[in-house]
C-alpha positions in Angstrom: 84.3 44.7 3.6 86.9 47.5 3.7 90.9 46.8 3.6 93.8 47.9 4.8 97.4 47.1 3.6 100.1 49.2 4.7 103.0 49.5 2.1 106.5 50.4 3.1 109.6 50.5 0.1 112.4 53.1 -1.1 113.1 55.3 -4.2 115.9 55.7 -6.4 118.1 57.4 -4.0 118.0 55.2 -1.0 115.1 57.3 0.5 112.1 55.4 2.5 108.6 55.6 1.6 105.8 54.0 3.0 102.6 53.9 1.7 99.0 55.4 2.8 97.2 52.4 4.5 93.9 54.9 4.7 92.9 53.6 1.4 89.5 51.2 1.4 88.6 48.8 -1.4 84.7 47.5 -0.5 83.8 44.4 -1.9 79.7 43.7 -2.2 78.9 40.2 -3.0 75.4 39.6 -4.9 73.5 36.7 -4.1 70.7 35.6 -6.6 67.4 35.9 -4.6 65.0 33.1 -4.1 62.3 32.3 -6.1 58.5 31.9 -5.2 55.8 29.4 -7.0 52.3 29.9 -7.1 49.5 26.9 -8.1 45.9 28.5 -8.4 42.7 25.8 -8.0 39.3 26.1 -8.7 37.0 23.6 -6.4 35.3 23.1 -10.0 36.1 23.0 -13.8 32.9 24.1 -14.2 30.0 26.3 -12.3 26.6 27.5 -12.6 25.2 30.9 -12.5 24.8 32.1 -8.6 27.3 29.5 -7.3 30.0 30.1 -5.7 33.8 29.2 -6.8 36.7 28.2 -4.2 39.8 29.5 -5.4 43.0 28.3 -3.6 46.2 29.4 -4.0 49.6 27.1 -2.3 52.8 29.2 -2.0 56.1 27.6 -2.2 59.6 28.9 -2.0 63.0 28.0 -3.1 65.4 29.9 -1.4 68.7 31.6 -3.1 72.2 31.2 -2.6 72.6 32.4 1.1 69.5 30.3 2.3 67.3 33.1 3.7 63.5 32.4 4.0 61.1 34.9 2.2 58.9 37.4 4.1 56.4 39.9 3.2 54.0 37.2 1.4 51.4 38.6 -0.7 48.8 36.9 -3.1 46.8 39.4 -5.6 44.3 39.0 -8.3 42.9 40.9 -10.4 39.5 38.8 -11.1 36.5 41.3 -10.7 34.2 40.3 -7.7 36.6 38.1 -6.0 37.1 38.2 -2.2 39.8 39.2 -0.4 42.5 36.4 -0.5 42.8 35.0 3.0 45.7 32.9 4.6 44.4 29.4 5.7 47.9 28.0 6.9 51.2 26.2 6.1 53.6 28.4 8.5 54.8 24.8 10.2 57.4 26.2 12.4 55.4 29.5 13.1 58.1 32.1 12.5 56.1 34.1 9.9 58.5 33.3 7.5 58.1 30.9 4.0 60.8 28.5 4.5 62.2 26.2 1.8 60.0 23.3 2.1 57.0 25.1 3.4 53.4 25.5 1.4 51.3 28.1 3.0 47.9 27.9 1.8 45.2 31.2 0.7 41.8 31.0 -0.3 39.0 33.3 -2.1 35.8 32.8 -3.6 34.4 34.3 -6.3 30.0 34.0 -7.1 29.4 33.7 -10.8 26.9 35.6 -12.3 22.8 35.5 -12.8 23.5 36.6 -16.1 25.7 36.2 -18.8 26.9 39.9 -20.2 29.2 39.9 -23.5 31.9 42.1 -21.7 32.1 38.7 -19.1 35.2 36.3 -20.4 34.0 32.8 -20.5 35.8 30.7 -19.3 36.4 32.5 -16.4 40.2 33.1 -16.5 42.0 33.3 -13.3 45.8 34.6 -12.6 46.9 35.5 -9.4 50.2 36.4 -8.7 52.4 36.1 -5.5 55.4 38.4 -4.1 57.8 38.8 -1.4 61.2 39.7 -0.5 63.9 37.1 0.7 65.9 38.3 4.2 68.3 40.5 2.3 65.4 42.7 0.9 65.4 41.1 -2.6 62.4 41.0 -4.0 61.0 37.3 -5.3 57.6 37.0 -7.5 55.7 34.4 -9.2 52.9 33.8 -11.1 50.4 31.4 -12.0 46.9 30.8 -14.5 43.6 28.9 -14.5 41.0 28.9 -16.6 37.5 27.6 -15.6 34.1 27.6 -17.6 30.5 28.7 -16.9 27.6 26.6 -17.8 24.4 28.4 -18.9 
């Protein structure tokens, strides 16, 4: 937000002097950015081999200082063999944009097993992750667990 302040004055001697008024001061105000939650689900606590497990993910948001929604939602995790991570829904005013107050909704499945190998982690330990940016491009994350087990 650039200044200007003409300055006008005299010296010693009686003399004027003004001042240069082409001088800018900017000013850039930092707002904290919002801060995204995560809760990861399993459909069970437990599973057997060859079945499949529900994963669902709900996104929430609590916006920052100036207010802005986030944008540029995206849910990872690293499980081995899970499906992609799809949106179900939760966008209630349809703009695209996680507002305060909003839950949007993912799911993936993931199909446990015929057998048991000893490199497999049992329980099955799930941790998905979700990031974004808020309206002023500052990036907002979050983070969640779950831990489910296998029966053999």
């Amino acid at each position: 937000m650039p200044e200007h302040a003409p300055g006008t004055g005299g010296d010693l001697g009686g003399g004027p002097v003004t001042g240069d008024d082409a001088s800018e001061v900017s000013v850039y105000v930092m707002l904290e950015a919002g801060a995204l939650t995560i809760l990861t689900c399993a459909a069970a606590a437990s599973e057997v081999y060859e079945r499949t497990i529900t994963y669902t993910f709900d996104v929430t948001y609590v916006a920052g200082a100036d207010g802005s929604p986030a944008d540029n939602i995206s849910v990872s995790d690293p499980q081995p063999g899970l499906s992609a991570i799809t949106f179900v829904g939760g966008d209630t005013d349809g703009d695209t944009f996680l507002d305060e107050g909003e839950t949007w909704n993912y799911t993936a499945t993931l199909v446990v097993a015929a057998a048991h190998l000893n490199t497999e982690e049992d329980p099955i330990l799930n941790t998905a992750s979700v990031t974004g940016d808020d309206l002023d491009g500052d990036p907002v994350t979050g983070c969640d667990s779950n831990h489910g087990s296998r029966d053999w």
